[in-house]
N, C-alpha and C positions, 0 to 999 in steps of 0.2 A: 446583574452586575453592570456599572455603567463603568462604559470605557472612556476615561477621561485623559487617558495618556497614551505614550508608546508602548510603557512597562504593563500597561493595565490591556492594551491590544494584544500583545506577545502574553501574555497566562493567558487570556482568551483561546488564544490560538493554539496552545500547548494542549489544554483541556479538547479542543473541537479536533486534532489532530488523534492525540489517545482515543477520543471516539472513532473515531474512521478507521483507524487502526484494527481497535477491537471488532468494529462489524465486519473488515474484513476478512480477518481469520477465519470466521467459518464457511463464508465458498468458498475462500484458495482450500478449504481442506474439502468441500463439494466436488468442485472444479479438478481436485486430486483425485478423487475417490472414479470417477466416472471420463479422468483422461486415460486414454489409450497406449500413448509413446510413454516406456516406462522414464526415457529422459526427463517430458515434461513433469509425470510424477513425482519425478525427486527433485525436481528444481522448486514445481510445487510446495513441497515439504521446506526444503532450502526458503523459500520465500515466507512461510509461516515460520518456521524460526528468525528471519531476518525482522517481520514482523514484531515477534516475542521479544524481541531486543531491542527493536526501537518504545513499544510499550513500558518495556524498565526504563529506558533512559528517560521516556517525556513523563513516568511519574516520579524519579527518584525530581528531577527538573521542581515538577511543579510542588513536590513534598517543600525542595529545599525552600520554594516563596510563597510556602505555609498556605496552600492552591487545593484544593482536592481533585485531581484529575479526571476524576470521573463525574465532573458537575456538569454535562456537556452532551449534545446529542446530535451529532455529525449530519445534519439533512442532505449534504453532500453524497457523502458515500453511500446512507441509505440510497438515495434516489441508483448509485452504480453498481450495488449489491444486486439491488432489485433488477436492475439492467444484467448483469451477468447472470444471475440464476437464470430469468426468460429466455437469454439469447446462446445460453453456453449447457446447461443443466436440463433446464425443463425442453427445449424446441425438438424438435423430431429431424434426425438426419439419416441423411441417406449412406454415410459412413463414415465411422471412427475417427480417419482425418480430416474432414473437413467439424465434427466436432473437437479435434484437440485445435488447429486453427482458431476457432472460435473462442475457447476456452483461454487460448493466446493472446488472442483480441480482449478479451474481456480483465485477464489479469493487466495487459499494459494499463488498460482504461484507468484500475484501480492504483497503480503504483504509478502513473503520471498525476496524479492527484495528491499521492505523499508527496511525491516530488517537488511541485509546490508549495505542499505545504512546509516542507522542512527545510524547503531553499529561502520559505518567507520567515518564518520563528528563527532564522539563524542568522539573515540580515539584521533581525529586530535586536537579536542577545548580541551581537558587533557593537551594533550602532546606541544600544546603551549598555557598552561595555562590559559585556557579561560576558570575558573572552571564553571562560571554560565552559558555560553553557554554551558558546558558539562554535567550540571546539567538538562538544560531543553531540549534535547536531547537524553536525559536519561531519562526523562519522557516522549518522543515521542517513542525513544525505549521500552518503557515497554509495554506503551497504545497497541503497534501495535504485540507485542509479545501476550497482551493479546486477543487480538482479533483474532488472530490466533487458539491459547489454546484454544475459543470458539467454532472456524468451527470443529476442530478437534472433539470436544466433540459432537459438532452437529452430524457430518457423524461418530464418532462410534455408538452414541448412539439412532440412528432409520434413518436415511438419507441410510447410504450405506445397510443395513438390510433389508427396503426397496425395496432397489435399486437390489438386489440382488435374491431378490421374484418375483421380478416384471418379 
């Protein structure tokens, strides 16, 4: 596809976002399976459905401008997938919290990346006037801010303390 506009940059970035998305899903559900604090686990879980729903929104999104969302192959998030299995999943630790720590570390990595991406496709739907895709957008941007402000609170509030004793 050649990008020759704003509207033709914004599907671009719809389609590359649903990809990052999707490969995230299965280490936050790795990253679940092998964290220790049952908090992080369900936040875990809480982050793969927050995922799952940003996934409807960006393909009902790209359905509506006749897009197939899945034409797209996030080299982004691959390269932070790969980085969080190595550094969170596969590495060898000396204990529990300083792997759920890590595990911590590695989901922000992944949801600072939606982050951008869904604070840039929602400038794009504003700025050519696509208030309701900028609207629902904006509720994918906030869910994934909130989910964030969760891990955060998680690792100050006994994750890294933990991790730190250990």
């Amino acid at each position: 596809m050649t990008i020759n506009s704003l509207k033709d940059l914004y599907l671009d970035q719809l389609k590359d976002l649903y990809s990052a998305c999707k490969q995230s899903m299965s280490v936050v559900t790795e990253m679940g399976r092998v964290a220790t604090s049952r908090e992080l686990s369900e936040a875990l879980i809480a982050g793969n459905q927050g995922i799952s729903r940003g996934m409807e929104t960006l393909a009902q999104l790209c359905n509506q401008h006749g897009v197939d969302p899945t034409g797209e192959h996030c080299k982004g998030m691959e390269g932070l997938v790969t980085e969080a299995r190595k550094h969170a999943i596969e590495a060898q630790f000396g204990d529990d919290d300083t792997r759920d720590a890590a595990i911590i570390t590695q989901y922000q990595r992944l949801t600072h990346y939606a982050i951008a991406g869904y604070g840039c496709v929602r400038s794009f739907a504003n700025r050519l006037g696509m208030n309701d895709d900028g609207a629902a957008l904006q509720e994918c941007l906030d869910s994934t801010r909130d989910g964030d402000l969760h891990m955060k609170r998680i690792a100050e509030g006994g994750v890294n303390q933990a991790a730190a004793e250990g």
